[in-house]
Structures are given as C-alpha cells and as structure tokens.
N, CA, C and O atoms as a Tripos MOL2 file, in Angstrom:
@<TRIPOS>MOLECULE
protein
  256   255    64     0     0
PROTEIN
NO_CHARGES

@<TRIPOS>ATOM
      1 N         -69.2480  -33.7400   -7.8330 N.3       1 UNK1
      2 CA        -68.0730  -33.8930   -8.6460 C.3       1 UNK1
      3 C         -68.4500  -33.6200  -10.0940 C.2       1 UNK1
      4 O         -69.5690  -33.6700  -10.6050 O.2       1 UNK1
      5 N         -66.8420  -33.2080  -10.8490 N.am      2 UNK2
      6 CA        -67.5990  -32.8980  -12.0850 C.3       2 UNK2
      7 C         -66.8220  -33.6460  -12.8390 C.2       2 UNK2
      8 O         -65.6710  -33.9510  -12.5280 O.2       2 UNK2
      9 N         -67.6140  -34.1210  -14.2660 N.am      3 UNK3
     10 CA        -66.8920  -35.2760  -14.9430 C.3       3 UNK3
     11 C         -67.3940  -35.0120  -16.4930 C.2       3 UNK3
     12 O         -68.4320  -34.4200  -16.7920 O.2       3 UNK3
     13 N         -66.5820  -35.4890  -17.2770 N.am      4 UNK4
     14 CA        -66.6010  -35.5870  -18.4860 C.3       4 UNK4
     15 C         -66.7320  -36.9980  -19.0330 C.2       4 UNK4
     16 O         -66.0600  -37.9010  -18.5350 O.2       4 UNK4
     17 N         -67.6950  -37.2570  -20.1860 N.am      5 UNK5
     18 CA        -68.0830  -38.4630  -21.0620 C.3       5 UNK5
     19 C         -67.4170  -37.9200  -22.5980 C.2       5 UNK5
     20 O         -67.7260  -36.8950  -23.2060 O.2       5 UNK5
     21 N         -66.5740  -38.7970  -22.9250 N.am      6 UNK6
     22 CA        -66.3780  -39.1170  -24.4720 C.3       6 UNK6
     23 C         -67.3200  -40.3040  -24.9890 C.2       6 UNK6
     24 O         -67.0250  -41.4250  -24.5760 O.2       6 UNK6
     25 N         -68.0070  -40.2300  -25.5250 N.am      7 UNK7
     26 CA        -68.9260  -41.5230  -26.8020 C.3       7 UNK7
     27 C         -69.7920  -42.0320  -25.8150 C.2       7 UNK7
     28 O         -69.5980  -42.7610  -24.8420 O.2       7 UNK7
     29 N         -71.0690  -41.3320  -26.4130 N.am      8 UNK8
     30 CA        -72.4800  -40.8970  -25.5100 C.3       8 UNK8
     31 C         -73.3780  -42.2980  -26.4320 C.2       8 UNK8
     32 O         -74.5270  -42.0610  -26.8060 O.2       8 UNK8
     33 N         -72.7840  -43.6230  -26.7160 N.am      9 UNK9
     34 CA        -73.2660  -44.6320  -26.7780 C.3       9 UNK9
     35 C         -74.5030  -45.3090  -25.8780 C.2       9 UNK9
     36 O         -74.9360  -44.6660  -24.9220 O.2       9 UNK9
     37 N         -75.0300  -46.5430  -26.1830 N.am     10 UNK10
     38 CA        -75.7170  -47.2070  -25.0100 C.3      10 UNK10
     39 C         -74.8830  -46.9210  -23.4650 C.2      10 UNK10
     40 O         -75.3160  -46.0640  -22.6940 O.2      10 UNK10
     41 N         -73.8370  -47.6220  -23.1850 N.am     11 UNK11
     42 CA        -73.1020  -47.6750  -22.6880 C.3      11 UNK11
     43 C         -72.7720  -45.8770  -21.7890 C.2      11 UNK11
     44 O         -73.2440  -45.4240  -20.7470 O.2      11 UNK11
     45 N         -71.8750  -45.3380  -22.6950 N.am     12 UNK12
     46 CA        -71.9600  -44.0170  -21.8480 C.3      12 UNK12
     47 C         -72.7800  -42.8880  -22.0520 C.2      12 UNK12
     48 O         -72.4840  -41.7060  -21.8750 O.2      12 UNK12
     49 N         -74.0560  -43.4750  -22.5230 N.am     13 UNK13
     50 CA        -75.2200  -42.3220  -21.8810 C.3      13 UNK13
     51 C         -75.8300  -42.7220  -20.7060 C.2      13 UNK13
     52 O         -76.4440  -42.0440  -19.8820 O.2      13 UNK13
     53 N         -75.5740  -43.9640  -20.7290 N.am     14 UNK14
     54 CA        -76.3320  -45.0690  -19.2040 C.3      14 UNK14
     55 C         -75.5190  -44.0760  -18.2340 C.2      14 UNK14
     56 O         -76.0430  -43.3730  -17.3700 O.2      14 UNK14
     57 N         -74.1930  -44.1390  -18.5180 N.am     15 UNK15
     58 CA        -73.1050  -43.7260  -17.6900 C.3      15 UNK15
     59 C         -73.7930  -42.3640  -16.9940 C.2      15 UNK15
     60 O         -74.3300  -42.1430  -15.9090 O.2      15 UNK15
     61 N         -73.6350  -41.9450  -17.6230 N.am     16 UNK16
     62 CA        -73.9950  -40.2030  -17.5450 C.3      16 UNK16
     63 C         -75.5010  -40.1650  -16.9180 C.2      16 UNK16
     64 O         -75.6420  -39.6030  -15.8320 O.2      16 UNK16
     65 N         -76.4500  -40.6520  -17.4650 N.am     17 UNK17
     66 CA        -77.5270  -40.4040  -16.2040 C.3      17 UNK17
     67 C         -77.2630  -40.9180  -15.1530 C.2      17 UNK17
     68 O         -77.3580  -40.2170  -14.1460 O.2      17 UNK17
     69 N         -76.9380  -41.9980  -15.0580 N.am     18 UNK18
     70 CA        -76.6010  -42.3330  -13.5080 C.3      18 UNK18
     71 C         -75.9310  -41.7720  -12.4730 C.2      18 UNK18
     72 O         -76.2700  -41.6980  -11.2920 O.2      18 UNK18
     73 N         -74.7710  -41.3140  -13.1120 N.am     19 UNK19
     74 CA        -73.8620  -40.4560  -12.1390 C.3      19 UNK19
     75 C         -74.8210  -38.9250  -11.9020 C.2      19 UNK19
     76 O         -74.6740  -38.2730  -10.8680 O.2      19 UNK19
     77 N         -75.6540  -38.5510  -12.8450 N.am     20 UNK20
     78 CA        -76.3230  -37.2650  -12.9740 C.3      20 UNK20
     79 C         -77.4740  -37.4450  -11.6040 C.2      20 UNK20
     80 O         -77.5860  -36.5890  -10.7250 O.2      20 UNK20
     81 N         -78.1930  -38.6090  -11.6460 N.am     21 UNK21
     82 CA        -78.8920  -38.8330  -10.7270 C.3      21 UNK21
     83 C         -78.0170  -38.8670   -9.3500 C.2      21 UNK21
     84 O         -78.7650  -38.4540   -8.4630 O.2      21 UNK21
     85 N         -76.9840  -39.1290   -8.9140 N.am     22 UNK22
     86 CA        -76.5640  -39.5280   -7.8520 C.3      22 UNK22
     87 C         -75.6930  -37.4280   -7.5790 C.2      22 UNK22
     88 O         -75.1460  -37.0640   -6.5380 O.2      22 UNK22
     89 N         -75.7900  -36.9610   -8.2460 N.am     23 UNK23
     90 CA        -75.5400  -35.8550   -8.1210 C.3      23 UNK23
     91 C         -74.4430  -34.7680   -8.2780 C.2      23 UNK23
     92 O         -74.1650  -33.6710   -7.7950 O.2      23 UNK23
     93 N         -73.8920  -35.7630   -9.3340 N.am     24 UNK24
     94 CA        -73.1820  -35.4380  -10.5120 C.3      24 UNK24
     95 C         -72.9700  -34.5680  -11.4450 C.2      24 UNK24
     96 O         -73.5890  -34.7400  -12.4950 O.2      24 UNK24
     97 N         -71.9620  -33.2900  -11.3270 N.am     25 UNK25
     98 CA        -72.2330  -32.5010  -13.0300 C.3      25 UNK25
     99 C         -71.5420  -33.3830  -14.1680 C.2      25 UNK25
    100 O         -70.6520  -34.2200  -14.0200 O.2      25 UNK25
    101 N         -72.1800  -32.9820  -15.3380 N.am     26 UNK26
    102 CA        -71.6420  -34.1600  -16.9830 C.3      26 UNK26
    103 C         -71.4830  -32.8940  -17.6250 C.2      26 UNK26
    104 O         -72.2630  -31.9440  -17.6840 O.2      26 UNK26
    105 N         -70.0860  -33.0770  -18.1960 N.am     27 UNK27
    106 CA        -69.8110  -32.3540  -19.3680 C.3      27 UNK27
    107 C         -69.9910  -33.6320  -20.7930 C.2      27 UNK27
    108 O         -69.2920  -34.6430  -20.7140 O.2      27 UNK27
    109 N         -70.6590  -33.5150  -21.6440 N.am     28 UNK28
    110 CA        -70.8720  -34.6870  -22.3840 C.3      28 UNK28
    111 C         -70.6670  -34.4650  -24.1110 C.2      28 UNK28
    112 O         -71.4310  -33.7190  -24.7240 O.2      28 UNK28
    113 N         -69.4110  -35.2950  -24.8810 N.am     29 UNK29
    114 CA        -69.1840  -34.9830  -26.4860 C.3      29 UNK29
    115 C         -69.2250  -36.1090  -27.0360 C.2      29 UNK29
    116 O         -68.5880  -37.0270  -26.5180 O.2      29 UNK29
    117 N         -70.0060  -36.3410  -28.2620 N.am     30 UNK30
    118 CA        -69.9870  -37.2500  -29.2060 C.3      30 UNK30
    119 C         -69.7910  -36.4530  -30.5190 C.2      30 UNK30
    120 O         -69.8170  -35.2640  -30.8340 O.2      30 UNK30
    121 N         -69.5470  -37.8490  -31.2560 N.am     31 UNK31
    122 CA        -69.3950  -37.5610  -32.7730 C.3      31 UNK31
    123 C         -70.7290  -37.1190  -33.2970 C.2      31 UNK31
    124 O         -70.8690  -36.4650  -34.3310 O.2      31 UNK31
    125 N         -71.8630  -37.5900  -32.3790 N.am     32 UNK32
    126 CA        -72.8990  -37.8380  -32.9240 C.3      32 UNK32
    127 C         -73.7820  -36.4730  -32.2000 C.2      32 UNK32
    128 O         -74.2980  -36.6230  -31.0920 O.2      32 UNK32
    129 N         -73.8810  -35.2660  -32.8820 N.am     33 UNK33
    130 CA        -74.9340  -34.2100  -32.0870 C.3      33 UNK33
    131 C         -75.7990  -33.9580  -31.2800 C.2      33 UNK33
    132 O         -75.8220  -33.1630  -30.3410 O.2      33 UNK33
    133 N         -76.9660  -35.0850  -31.8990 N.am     34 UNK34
    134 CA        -78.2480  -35.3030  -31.3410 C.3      34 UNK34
    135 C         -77.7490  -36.4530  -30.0710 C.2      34 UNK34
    136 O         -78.6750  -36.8210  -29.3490 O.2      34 UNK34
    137 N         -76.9320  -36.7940  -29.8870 N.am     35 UNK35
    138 CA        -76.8010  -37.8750  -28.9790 C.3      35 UNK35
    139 C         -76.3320  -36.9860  -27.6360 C.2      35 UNK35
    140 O         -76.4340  -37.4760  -26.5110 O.2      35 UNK35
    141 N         -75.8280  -35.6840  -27.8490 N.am     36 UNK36
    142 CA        -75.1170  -34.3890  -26.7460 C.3      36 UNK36
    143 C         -76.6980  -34.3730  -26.8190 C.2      36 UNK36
    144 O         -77.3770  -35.1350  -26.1300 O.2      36 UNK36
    145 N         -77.2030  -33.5120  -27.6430 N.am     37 UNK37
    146 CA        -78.5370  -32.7200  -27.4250 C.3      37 UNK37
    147 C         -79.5870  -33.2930  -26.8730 C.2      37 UNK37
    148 O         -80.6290  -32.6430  -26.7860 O.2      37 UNK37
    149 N         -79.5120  -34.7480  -26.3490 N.am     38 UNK38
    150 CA        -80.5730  -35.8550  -25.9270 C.3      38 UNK38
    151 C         -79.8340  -35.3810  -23.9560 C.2      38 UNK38
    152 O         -80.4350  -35.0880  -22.9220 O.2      38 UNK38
    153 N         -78.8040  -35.4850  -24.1780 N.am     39 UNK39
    154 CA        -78.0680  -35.6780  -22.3270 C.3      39 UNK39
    155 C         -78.0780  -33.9640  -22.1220 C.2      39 UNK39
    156 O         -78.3810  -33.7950  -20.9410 O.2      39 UNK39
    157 N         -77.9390  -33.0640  -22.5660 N.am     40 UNK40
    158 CA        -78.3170  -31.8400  -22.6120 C.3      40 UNK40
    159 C         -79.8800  -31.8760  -22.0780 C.2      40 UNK40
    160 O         -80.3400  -31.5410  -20.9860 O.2      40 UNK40
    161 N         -80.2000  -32.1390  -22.6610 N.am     41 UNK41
    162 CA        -81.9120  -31.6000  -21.9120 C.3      41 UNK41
    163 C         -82.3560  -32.8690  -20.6360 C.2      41 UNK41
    164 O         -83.2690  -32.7320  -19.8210 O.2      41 UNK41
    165 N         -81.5500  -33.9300  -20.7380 N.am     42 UNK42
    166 CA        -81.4880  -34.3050  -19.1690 C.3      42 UNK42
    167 C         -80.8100  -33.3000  -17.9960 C.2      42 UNK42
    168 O         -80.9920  -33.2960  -16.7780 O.2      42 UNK42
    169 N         -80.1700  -32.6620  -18.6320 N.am     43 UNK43
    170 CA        -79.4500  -31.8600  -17.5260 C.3      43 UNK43
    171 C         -77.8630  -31.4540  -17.5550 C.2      43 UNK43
    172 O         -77.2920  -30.6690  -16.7990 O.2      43 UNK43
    173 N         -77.2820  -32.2500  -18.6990 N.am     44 UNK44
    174 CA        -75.4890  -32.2080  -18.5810 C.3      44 UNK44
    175 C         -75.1540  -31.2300  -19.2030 C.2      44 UNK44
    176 O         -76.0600  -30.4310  -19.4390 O.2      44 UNK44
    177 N         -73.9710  -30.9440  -19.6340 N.am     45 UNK45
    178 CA        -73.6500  -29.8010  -20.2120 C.3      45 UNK45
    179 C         -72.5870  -30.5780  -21.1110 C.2      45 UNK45
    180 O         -71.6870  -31.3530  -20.7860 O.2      45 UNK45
    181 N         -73.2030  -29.8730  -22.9610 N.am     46 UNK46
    182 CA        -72.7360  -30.6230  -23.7570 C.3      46 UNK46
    183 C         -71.6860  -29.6740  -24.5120 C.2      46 UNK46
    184 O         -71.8880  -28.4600  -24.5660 O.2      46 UNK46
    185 N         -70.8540  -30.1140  -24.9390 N.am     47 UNK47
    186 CA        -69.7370  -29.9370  -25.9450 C.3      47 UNK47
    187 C         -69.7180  -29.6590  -27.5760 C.2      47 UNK47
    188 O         -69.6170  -30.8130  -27.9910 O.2      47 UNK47
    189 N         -69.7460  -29.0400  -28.4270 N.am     48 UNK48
    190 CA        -69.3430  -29.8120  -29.6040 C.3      48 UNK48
    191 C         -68.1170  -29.9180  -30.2870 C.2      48 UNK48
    192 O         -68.0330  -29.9760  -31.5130 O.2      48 UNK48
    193 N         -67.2580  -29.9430  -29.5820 N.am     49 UNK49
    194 CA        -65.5800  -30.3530  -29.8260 C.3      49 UNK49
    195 C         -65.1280  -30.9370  -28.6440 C.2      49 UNK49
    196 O         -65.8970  -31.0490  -27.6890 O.2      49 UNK49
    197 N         -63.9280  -31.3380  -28.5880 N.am     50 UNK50
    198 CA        -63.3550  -31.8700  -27.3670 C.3      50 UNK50
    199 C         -62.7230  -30.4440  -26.7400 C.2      50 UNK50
    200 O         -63.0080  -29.9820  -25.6350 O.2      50 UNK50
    201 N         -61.9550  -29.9640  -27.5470 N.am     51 UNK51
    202 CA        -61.6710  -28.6470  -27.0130 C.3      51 UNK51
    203 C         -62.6120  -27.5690  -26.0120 C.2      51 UNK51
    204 O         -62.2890  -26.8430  -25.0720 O.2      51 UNK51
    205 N         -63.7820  -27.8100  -26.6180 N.am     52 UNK52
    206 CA        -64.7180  -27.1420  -26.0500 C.3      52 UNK52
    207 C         -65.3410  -27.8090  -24.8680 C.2      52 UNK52
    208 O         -65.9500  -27.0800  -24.0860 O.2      52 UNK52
    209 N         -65.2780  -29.0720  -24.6290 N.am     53 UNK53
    210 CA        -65.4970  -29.7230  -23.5930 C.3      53 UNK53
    211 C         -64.6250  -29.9550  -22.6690 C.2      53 UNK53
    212 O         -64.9950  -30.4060  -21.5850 O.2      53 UNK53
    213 N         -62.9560  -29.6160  -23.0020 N.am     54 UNK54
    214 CA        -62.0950  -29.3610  -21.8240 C.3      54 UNK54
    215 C         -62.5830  -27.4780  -21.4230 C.2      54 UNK54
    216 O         -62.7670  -27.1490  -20.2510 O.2      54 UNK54
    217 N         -62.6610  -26.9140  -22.0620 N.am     55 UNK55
    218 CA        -62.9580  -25.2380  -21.6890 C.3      55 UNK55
    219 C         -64.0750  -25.4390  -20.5270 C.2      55 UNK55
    220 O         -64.0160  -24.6250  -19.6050 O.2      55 UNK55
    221 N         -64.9420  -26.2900  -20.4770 N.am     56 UNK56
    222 CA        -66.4520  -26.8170  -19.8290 C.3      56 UNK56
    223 C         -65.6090  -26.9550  -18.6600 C.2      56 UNK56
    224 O         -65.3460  -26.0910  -17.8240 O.2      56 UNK56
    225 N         -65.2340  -28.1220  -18.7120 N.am     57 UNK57
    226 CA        -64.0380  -28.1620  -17.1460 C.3      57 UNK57
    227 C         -63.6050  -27.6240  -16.4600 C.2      57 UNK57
    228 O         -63.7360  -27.5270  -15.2400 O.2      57 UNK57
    229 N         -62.6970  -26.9540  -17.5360 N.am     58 UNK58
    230 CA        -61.6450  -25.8000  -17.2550 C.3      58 UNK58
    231 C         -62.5900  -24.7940  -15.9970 C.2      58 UNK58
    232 O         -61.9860  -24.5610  -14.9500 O.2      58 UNK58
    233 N         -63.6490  -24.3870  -16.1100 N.am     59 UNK59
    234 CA        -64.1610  -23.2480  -15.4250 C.3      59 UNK59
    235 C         -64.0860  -23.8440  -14.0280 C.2      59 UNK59
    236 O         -63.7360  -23.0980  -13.1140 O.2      59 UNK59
    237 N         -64.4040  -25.2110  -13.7530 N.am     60 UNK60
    238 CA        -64.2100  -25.3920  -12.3830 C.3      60 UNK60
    239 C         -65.2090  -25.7190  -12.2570 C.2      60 UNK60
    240 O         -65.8580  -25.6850  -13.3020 O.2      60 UNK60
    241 N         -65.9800  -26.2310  -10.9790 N.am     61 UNK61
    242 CA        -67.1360  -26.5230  -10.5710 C.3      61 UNK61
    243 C         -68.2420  -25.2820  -10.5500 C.2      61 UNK61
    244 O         -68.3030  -24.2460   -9.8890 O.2      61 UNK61
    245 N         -69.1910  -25.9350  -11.7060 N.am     62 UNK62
    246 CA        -70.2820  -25.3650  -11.4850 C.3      62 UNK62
    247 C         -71.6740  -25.1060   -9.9880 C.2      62 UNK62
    248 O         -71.7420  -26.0230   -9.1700 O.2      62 UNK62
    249 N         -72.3860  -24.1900   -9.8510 N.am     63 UNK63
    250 CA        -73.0550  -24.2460   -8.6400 C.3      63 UNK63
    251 C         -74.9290  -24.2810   -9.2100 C.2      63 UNK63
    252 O         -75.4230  -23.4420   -9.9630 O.2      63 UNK63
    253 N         -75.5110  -25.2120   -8.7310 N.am     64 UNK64
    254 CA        -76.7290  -25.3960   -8.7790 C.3      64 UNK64
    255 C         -77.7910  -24.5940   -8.1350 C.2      64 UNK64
    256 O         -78.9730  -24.9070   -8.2780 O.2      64 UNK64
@<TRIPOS>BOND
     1     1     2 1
     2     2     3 1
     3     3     4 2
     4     3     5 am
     5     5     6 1
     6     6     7 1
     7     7     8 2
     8     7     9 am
     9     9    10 1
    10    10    11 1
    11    11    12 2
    12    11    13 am
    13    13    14 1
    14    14    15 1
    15    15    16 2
    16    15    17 am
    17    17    18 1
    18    18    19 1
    19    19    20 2
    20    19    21 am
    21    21    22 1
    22    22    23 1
    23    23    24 2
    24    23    25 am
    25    25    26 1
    26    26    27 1
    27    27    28 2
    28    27    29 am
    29    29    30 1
    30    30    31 1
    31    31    32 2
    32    31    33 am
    33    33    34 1
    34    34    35 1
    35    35    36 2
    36    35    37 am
    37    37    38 1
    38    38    39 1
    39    39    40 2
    40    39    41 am
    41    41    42 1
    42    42    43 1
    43    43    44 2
    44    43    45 am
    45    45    46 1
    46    46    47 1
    47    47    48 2
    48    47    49 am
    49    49    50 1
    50    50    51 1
    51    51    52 2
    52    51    53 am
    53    53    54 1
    54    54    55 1
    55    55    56 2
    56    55    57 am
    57    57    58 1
    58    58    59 1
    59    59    60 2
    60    59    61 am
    61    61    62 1
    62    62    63 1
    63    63    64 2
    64    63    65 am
    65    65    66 1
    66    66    67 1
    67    67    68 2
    68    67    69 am
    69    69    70 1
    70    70    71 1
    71    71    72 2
    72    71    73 am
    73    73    74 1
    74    74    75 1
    75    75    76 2
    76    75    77 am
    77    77    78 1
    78    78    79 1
    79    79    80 2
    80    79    81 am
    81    81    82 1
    82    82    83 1
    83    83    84 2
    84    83    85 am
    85    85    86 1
    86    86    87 1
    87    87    88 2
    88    87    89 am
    89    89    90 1
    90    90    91 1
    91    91    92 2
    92    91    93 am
    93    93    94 1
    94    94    95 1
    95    95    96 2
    96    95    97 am
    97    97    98 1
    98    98    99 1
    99    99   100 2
   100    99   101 am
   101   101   102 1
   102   102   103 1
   103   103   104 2
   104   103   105 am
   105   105   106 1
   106   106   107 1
   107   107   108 2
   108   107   109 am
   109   109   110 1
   110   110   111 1
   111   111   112 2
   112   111   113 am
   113   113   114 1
   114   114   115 1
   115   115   116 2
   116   115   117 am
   117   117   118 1
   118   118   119 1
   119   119   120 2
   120   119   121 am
   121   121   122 1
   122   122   123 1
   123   123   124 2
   124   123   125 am
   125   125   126 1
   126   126   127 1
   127   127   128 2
   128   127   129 am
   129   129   130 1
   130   130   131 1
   131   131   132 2
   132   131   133 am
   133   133   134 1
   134   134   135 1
   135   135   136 2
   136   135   137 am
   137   137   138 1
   138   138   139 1
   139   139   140 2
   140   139   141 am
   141   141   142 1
   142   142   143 1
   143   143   144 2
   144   143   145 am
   145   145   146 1
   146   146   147 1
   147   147   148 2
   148   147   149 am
   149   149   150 1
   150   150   151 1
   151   151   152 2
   152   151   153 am
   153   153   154 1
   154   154   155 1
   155   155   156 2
   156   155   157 am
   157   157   158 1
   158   158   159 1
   159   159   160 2
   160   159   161 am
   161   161   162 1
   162   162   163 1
   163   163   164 2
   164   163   165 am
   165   165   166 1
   166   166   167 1
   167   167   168 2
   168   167   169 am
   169   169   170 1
   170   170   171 1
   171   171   172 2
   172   171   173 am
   173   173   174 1
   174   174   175 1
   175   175   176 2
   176   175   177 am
   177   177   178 1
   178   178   179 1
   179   179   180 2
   180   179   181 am
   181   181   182 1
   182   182   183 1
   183   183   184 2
   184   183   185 am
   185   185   186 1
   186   186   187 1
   187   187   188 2
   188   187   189 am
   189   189   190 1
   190   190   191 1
   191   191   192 2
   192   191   193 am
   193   193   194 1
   194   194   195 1
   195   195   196 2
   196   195   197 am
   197   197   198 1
   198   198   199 1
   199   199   200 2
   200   199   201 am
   201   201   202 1
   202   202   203 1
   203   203   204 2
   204   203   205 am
   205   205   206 1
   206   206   207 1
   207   207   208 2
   208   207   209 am
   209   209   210 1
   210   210   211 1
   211   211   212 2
   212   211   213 am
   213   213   214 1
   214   214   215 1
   215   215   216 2
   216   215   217 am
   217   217   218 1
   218   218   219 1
   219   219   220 2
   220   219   221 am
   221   221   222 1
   222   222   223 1
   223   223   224 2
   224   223   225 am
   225   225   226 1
   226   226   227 1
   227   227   228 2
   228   227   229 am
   229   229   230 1
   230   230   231 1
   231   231   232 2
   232   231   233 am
   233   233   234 1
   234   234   235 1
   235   235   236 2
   236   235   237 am
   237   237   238 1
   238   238   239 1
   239   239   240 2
   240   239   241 am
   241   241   242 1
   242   242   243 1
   243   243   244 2
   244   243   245 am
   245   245   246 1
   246   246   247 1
   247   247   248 2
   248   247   249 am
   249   249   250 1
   250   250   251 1
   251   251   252 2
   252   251   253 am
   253   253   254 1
   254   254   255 1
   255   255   256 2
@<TRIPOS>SUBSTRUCTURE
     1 UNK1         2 RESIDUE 1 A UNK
     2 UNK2         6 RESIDUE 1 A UNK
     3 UNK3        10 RESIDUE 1 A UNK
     4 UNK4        14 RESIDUE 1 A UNK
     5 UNK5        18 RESIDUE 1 A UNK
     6 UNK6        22 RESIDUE 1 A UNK
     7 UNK7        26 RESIDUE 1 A UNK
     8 UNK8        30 RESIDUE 1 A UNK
     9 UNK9        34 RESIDUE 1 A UNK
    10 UNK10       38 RESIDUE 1 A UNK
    11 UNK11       42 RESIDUE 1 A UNK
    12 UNK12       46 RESIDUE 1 A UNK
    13 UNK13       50 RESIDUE 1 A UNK
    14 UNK14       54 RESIDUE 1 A UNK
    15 UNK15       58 RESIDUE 1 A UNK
    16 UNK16       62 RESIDUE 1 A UNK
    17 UNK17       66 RESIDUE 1 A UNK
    18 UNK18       70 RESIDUE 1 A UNK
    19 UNK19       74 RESIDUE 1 A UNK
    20 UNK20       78 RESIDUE 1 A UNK
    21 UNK21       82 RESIDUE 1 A UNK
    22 UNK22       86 RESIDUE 1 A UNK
    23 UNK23       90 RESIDUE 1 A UNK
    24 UNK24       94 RESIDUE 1 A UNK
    25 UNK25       98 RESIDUE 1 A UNK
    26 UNK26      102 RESIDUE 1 A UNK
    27 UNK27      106 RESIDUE 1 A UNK
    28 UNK28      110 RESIDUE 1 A UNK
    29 UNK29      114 RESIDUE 1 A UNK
    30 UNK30      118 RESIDUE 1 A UNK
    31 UNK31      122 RESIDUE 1 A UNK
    32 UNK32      126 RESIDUE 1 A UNK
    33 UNK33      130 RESIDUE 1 A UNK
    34 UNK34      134 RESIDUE 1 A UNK
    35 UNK35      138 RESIDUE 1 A UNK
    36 UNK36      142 RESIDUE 1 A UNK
    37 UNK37      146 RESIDUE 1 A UNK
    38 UNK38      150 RESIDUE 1 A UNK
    39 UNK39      154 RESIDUE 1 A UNK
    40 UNK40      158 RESIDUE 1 A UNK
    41 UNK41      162 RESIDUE 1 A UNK
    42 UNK42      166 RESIDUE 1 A UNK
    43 UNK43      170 RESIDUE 1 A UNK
    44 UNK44      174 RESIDUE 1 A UNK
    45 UNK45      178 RESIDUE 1 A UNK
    46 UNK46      182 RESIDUE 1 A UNK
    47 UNK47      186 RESIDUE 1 A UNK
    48 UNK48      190 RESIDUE 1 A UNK
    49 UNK49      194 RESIDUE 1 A UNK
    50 UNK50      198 RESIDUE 1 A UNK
    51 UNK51      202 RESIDUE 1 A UNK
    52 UNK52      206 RESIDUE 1 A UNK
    53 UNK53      210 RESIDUE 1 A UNK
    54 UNK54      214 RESIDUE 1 A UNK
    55 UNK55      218 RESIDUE 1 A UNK
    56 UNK56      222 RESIDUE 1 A UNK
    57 UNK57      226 RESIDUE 1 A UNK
    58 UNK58      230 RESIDUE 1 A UNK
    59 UNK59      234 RESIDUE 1 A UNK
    60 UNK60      238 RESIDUE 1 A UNK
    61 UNK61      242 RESIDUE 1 A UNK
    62 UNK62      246 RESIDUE 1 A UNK
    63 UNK63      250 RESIDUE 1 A UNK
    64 UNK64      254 RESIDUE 1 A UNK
C-alpha cells in the first residue's frame, strides 16, 4: 500500500519506518527539509511541497 505522512516529527517518522518495514511505500513532507532527506535515504519518497507530494501519489503504485 501506498501512503502519505504530513509532519515527519518524533511521532510521524516512527510512523513511517514502521509501516516501511512492514512493506509499505511513504511518500513523506515536512516543513522541515532535512527531516524528508533523513526518511528519503531510509527508503520513502520525499516531497518538497504538498503539491508535489500529492503528484507522488497521483502516479499510482510504485513497483520494487
């Protein structure tokens, strides 16, 4: 399944690896850059607008 995180905090970066581990795609946007660019090199696919993180969606399920 594919899912999107708004505010890559304690809280929903926990979020986001977990679901990533269980086998999960993350589209992932914060206010905060380095906080995308940290869940980015775990593996998610980061945003830097919201706009740009519905376009992420938009394509549909990605294939591994």
């Amino acid at each position: 399944m594919q899912l999107a995180m708004i505010g890559l905090g304690r809280m929903g970066a926990n979020m986001v690896r977990r679901l990533m581990k269980a086998e999960h795609r993350a589209v992932v946007f914060d206010v905060r850059p380095e906080s995308v660019k940290a869940l980015t090199a775990e593996g998610a696919t980061g945003a830097g607008s919201l706009a740009e993180m519905v376009k992420a969606l938009a394509r549909g399920p990605e294939k591994k």
